[in-house]
Phi, psi and omega in degrees: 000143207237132196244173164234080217242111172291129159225085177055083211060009194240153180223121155247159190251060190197141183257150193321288249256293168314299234253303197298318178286309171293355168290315188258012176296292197283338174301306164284343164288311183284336194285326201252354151213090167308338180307319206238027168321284158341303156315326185257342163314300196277324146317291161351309195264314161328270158004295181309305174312318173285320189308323173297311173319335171278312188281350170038070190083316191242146206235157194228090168009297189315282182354279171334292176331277194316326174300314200271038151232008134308316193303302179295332187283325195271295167346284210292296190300327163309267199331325172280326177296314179298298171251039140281289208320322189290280176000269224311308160203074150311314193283317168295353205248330191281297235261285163346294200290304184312312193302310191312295221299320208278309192283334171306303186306320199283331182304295213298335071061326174242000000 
């Protein structure tokens, strides 16, 4: 949900908690596609920037706490999102080979 939030001569349009999460988003999006690493340098240094602006100095344990087991949650659905993808199609590739191996018989057949 996109907030408009003033801070001090500055509007950010994100709540701390959105921004801290497309922060580790892209943080795995650069590690899991390097090619495009530079893009995300530059999201990345953005975020950054607004997050300091919240945090005005101060950093909090939880806080930290809370990044790395976001951190870990967004890893594991890319990763879980990566091989559903791969199944899926493995599973087109089978359904391919059965539709051939299924149309050979029917030739063979007349």
């Amino acid at each position: 949900m996109i907030k408009n939030i003033k801070l001090k001569n500055s509007v950010i349009a994100y709540d701390p908690g959105e921004l801290i999460d497309k922060l580790t988003i892209l943080q795995i999006k650069e590690i899991k596609l390097p090619k495009s690493k530079a893009n995300f340098n530059e999201g990345i240094k953005k975020i950054i920037k607004d997050i300091n602006k919240y945090l005005n100095g101060n950093i909090d344990i939880k806080l930290i706490n809370y990044v790395i087991i976001l951190s870990q949650i967004n890893l594991y659905i890319w990763n879980l999102r990566e091989q559903i993808y791969k199944e899926s199609k493995m599973d087109k590739k089978k359904l391919n080979l059965v539709t051939i191996k299924s149309k050979k018989k029917k030739k063979k057949k007349y």
